[in-house]
N, C-alpha and C positions, 0 to 999 in steps of 0.2 A: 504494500500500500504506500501512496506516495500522496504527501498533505499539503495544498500549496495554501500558502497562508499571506496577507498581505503585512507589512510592515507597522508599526507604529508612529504616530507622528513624533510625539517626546518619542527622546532617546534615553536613557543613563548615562553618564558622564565617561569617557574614556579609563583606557585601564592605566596601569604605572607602569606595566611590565614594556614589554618588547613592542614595537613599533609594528602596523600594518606591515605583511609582506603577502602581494598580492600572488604572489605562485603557487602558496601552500594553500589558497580558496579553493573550495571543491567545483564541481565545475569550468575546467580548468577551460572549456573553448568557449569561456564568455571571457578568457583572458584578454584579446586585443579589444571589444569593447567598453571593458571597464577600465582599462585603462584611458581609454579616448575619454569616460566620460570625468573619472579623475582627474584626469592633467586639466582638461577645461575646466573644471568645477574650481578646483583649486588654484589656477591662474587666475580666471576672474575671483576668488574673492580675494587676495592678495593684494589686486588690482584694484581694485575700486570698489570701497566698501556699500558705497549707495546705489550701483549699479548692481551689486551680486543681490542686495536683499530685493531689489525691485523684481530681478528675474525671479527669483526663489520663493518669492511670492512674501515677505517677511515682515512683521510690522517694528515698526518702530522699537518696542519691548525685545525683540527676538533680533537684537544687532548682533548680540555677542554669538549668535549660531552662525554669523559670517566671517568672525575668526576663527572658531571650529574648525571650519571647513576649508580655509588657506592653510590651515596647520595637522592636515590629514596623513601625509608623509609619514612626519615622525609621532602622533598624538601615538599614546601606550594604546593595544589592540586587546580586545578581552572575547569573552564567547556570543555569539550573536547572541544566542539564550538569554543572554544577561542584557546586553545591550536594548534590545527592545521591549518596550516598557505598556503599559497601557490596558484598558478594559478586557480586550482577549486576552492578552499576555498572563496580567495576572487571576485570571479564569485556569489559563490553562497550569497556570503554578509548573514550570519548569524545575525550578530548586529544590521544590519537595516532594515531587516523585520519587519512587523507590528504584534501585539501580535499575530493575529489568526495564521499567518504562522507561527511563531514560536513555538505555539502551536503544530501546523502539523509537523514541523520537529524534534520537542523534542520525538513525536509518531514514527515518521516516518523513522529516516536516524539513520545508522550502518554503523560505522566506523570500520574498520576491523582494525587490529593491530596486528605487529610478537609477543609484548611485552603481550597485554592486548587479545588476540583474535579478540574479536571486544566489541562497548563501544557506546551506545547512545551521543548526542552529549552534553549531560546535566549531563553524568556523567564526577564527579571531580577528573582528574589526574594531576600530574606532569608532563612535560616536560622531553621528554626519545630521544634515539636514540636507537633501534633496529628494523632492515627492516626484513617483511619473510622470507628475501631471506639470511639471517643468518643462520649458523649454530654450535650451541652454541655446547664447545666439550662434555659435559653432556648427554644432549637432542637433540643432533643432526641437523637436517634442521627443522627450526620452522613450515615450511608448513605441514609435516607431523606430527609434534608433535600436533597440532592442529584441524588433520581432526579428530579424532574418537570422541575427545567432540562435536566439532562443527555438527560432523554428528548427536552427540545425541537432543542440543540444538535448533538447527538453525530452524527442520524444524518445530517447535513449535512457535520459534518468528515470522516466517512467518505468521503464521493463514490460512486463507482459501482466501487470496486475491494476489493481483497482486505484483511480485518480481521483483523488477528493478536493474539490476546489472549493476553496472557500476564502478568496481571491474578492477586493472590493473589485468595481468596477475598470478604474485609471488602470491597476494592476493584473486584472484581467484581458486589457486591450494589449500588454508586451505577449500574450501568448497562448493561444486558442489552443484545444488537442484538436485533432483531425482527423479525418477518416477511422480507423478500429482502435486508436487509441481514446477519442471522443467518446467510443461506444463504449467506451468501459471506464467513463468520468463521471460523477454527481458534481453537479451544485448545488448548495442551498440557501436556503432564503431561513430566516427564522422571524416570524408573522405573534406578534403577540397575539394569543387566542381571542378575546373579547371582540377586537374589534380590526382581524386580521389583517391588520399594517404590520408592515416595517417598523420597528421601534431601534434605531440607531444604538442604543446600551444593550437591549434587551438583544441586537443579535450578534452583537461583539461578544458578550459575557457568554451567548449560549455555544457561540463555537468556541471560545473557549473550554468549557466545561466539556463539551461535546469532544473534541479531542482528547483532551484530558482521560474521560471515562475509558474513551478506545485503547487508550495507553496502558493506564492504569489495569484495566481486564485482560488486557492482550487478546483483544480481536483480532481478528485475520480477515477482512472481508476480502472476497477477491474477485467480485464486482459489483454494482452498484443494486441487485437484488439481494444479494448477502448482505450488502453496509444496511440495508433496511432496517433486515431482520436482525442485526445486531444492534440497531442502536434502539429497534423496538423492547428488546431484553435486557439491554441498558436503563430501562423507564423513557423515554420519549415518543412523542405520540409525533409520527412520521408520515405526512402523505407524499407520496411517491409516483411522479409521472414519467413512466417511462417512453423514451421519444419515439418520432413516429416512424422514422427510417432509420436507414444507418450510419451511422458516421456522427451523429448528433449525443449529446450530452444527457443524462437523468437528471430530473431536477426533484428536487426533493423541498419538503416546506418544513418545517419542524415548530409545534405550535407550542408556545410557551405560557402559562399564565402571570407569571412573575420570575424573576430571576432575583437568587440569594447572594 
């Protein structure tokens, strides 16, 4: 099972130890792109501190994520796990799982990233601020600068088993599955039951937890009728529409009435 997760906006602060070295990243053929989008990132802010927040979309409060980001080279690199922070993040509680699951998540979750692509949760970065949803004036919108490797890479990381996205939208646009690998992807949506919208906390927290449990259990689904029925045994009340041809994605709703 392969878990693609999007990123967090807050970061946690960089590590003390050893510096970024971008060769030891897993996913080693998003190598010449993360570096195109590094050297740009980090030239302009170096360069012109009101020009990088304007691009980066930054307000006034959020200056000092433009030195951050000129001092990415050498800032100390820590476990992505650690680095990303936030509603899912601490749903899914990385730190306090027990070794087997963190085992299973070191295999399992892909973090997508505007800066890095995307990044196992065990590989060691620096603390950044760049959203997909940037567009650096070089390299243009990161979503597209992103899909032709990711189209090369991705569908290799997958393997032959079950794709769980759960991927915002910006971060969904660097990388679609396709053809038999689509056919064996879920998305979902989590719909607060009452009044089945979207609720922005209630569906961060619930994939978080929702991972979490997969982990924590050691489920195996190994494809998107399996993930059902696990995460229906897990306690979630799952509806499931499977697509209509082939090559298209499962989408799944997961209905929450409150989230703890």
């Amino acid at each position: 099972m392969l878990v693609l997760l999007p990123p967090s906006e807050g970061k946690a602060s960089s590590g003390r130890g050893a510096p970024l070295k971008p060769e030891s990243l897993s996913l080693p053929g998003l190598g010449k792109a993360r570096e195109a989008v590094l050297t740009e990132l980090v030239d302009l802010c170096a360069a012109d501190e009101d020009k990088a927040r304007d691009v980066l979309g930054l307000s006034e409060g959020l200056r000092g994520e433009v030195a951050k980001n000129a001092a990415l080279r050498t800032a100390g690199a820590r476990p992505a796990g650690e680095i990303y922070t936030g509603v899912l993040y601490d749903a899914l509680g990385l730190a306090s799982l027990d070794s087997a699951a963190k085992r299973r998540a070191a295999r399992s979750l892909l973090v997508f990233s505007g800066l890095w692509g995307a990044v196992r949760v065990t590989d060691r970065i620096p603390s950044y601020r760049c959203s997909m949803g940037v567009k650096l004036p070089g390299l243009g919108a990161l979503a597209g600068h992103w899909r032709a490797p990711m189209a090369e890479v991705l569908p290799e990381a997958a393997g032959t088993g079950l794709v769980l996205d759960l991927r915002s939208a910006a971060y969904a646009a660097a990388w679609k599955p396709k053809g038999e690998v689509a056919g064996r992807t879920a998305t979902v949506r989590v719909l607060h039951a009452p009044t089945r919208k979207v609720v922005s906390h209630f569906n961060k927290a619930t994939k978080g937890r929702i991972v979490r449990s997969l982990l924590t259990d050691g489920a195996a689904p190994k494809d998107p009728a399996e993930l059902v029925e696990a995460l229906r045994d897990l306690g979630y009340e799952v509806e499931a529409q499977a697509p209509a041809g082939a090559g298209k994605p499962w989408a799944l709703d997961v209905l929450v009435d409150e989230v703890h």
